[in-house]
N, C-alpha and C positions, 0 to 999 in steps of 0.2 A: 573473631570468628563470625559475628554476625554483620560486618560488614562485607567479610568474602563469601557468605552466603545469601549476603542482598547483591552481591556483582553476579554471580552465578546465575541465580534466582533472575535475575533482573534482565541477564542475558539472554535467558532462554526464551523468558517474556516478550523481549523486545524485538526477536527479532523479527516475529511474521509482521511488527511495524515498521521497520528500518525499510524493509519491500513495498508496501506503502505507502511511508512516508516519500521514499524516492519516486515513486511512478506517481503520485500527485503534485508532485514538484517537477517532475519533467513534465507532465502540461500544463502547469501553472507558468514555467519559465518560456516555455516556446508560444502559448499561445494568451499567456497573459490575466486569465481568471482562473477561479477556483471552480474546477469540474465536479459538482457534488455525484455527479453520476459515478463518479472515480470507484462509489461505496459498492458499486454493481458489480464491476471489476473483482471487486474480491468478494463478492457472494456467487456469482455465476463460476468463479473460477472453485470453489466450494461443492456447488452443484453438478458442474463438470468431473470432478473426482467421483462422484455419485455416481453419475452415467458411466464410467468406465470402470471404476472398482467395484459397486456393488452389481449391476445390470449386469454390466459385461465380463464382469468377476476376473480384470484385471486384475495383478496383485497391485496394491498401494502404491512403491513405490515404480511400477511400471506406467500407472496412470500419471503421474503427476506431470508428466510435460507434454502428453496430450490434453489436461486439462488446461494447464496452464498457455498452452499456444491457442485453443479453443478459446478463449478469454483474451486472448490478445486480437483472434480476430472480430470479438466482437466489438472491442474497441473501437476498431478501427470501421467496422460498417456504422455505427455509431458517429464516429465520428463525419464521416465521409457522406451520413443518411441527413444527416440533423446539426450538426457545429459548425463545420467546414462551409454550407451556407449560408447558415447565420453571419459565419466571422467574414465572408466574402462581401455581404450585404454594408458590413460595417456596425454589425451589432453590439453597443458597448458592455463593457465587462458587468457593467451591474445587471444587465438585462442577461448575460449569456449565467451570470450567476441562478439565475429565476428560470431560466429555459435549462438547467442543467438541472435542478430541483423537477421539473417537471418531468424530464426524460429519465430521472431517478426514481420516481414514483411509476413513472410508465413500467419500465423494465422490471419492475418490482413485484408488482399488482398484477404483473403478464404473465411472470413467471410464477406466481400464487397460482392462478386462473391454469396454469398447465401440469405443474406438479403436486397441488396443495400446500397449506398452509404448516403440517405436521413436520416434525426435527425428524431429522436422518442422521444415521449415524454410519461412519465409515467402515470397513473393515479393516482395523489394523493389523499391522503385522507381528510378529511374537514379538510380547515385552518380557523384557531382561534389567531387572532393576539392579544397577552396577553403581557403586561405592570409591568413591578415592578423598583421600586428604581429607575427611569428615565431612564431605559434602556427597549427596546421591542426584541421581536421575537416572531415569527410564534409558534404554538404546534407543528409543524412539525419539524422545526429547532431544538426544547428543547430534542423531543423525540428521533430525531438521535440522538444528542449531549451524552445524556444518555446510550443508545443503543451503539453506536460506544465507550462511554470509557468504559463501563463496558465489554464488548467485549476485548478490548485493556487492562484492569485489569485482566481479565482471562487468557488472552494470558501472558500476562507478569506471573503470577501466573505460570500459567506453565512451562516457561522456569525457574524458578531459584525452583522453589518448588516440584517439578514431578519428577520421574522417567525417563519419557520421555524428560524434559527437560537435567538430568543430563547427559542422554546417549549422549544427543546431544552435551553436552558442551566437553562429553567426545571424540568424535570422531570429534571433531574442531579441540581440543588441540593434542591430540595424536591418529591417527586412528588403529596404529597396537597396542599399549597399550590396547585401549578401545578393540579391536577385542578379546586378550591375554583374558580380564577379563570379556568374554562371554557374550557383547555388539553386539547384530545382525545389520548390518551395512544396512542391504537392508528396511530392518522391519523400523529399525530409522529413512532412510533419507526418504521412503517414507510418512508417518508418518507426518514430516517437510513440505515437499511438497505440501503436502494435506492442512496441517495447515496455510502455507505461501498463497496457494490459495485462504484458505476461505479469510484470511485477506483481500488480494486484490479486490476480489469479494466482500464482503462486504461495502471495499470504494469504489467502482464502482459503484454501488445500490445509495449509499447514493450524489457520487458525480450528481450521472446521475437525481435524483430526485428536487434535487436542482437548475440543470440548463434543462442539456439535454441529452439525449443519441444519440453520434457519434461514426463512426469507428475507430477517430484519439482521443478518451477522454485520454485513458490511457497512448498512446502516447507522449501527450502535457503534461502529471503531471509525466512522468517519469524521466525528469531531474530534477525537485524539489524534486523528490523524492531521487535519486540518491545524490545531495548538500546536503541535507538533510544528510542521511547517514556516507559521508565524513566527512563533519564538525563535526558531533557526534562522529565521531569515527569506522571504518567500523569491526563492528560486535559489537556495544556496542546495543545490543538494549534498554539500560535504556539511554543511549544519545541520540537514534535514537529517543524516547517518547519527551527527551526535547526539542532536536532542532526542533521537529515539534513543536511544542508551541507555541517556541520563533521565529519562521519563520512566524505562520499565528498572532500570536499579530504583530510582525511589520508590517506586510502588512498590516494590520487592522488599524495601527496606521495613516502607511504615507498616507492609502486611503481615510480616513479621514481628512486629512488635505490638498491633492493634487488630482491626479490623481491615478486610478489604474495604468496605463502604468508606470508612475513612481515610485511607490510601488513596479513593479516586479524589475526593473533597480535598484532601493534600495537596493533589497531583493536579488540580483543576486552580487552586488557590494560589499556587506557585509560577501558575503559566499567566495567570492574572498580575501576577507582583512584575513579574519578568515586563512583562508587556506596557504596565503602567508606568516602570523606571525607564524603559527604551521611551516612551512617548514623551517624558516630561524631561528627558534629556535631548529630545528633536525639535522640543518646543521654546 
C-alpha cells in the first residue's frame, strides 16, 4: 500500500516536472547549454494565469493555454533579444551559462518591479475530493495529472515523430549538415523556443495552482529541474520523462515515511550517488 501510494503521490508530483524537465532539455539539446532563465519560463507562465484568471476572471481552466502560449512567446523574444546573438557571435556554453543567470535575475527583479513581491493565489475551480482503491485526490489534482501527461505525450510525439522534431535532432547532431540539407536553422530553433516555453509555462500554471504564485517559484524547481536533466542524460528527453518520475515517487515515498525536509536531502543525495557512479565509470 504504501508503495502504490508513493507511485500515485509521486505522480501527481511529478508531473508539473516531467514539463520542465522536457522544455529544458529541448534547449539544452538544440542549443547546447543549460538555460537558467528556463526558471522564468515557468514563473511568468504562473503569472500569466494570474493576468487571465484572477484580472480577467477567466475561469482556470480557460486560462491555461493563453497563459501558457504567453510564455512561450516570451521565450522566444528572449531568445531571439538576447541568446540567438550571443550564440551567433560564438559565445561558449560556460559564458551563455553566466549570460543566462543574468537574464534570469533580469526577468525576475522586472517582474518584482511591475507586479510586487507579494504570493498570488489562483482561483480554483470547485474541489471534489474523490476516493478509489484506498488511495484520494482532489478533481483538480486528477485533471492536471491528465492534462500535464497528455501535454508531455504530444510533446514527446513531436520530438521523435514530426518534421519539426527531426530538423531539430538534425541541427543538435550536425548544424552545417542539417543547414547543406535545407533545414532552416532560425525557423527551427525558434520553433523550440516557443515549444520549450509553453512546456514551462505550463508547469508554472499547474505548479502555482497547487500551492502559490511567487516571483522566486521557478527559481526554487530550477535545480530539480536541472538534476533531473543530468542524471537522465543531458539531451535525452525520453530520460528527462523518467527521471522525473522516479524523482517525485521517491520524494513521495520518503515523505511518507519522514519528513519532506528529508525527502529533498534524499532526493538531492541520490542525484549525487547517481552522478558520482556515472563519472567514475567514464573515468
Amino acid at each position: 500500500m504504501l508503495l502504490l501510494d508513493s507511485i500515485f503521490i509521486g505522480l501527481l508530483e511529478a508531473s508539473p516536472l516531467i514539463l520542465a524537465a522536457m522544455g529544458f532539455t529541448l534547449i539544452f539539446y538544440l542549443n547546447g547549454f543549460m538555460n537558467i532563465a528556463f526558471a522564468e519560463s515557468i514563473t511568468y507562465g504562473a503569472y500569466s494565469a494570474i493576468l487571465f484568471n484572477v484580472v480577467l476572471g477567466l475561469h482556470f481552466y480557460l486560462a491555461i493555454i493563453p497563459s501558457m502560449l504567453l510564455s512561450g512567446v516570451l521565450s522566444v523574444v528572449v531568445y531571439l533579444g538576447i541568446f540567438r546573438p550571443a550564440l551567433n557571435r560564438g559565445v561558449g556554453p560556460t559564458e551563455m551559462i553566466i549570460l543566462s543567470v543574468g537574464v534570469s535575475f533580469m526577468l525576475r527583479y522586472g517582474l518584482i518591479l511591475f507586479v510586487g513581491p507579494e504570493n498570488l493565489f489562483l482561483n480554483e475551480p470547485n474541489i471534489t475530493y474523490l476516493q478509489f482503491f484506498g488511495m484520494g485526490a482532489t478533481n483538480l489534482q486528477l485533471i492536471a495529472l491528465v492534462l500535464v501527461l497528455f501535454a508531455a505525450g504530444v510533446l514527446y510525439w513531436m520530438i521523435y515523430n514530426t518534421g519539426l522534431g527531426e530538423q531539430m535532432r538534425g541541427l543538435a547532431n550536425n548544424r552545417d549538415l542539417a543547414m547543406a540539407s535545407g533545414i532552416n536553422p532560425h525557423r527551427t530553433s525558434v520553433a523550440i523556443w516557443f515549444i520549450a516555453g509553453c512546456a514551462g509555462g505550463l508547469s508554472g500554471v499547474f505548479t502555482g495552482v497547487f500551492a502559490q504564485v511567487a516571483p522566486y517559484m521557478g527559481w526554487n524547481v530550477i535545480l530539480i529541474t536541472m538534476l533531473v536533466t543530468i542524471v537522465a542524460g543531458v539531451g535525452s528527453v525520453r530520460g528527462a520523462v523518467l527521471a522525473a518520475v522516479v524523482a517525485g515517487i521517491l520524494t513521495a515515498f520518503i515523505t511518507l515515511i519522514t519528513k519532506p525536509l528529508y525527502a529533498e536531502v534524499v532526493l538531492l543525495t541520490a542525484f549525487i550517488g547517481v552522478l558520482t557512479l556515472r563519472g567514475a565509470r567514464t573515468a
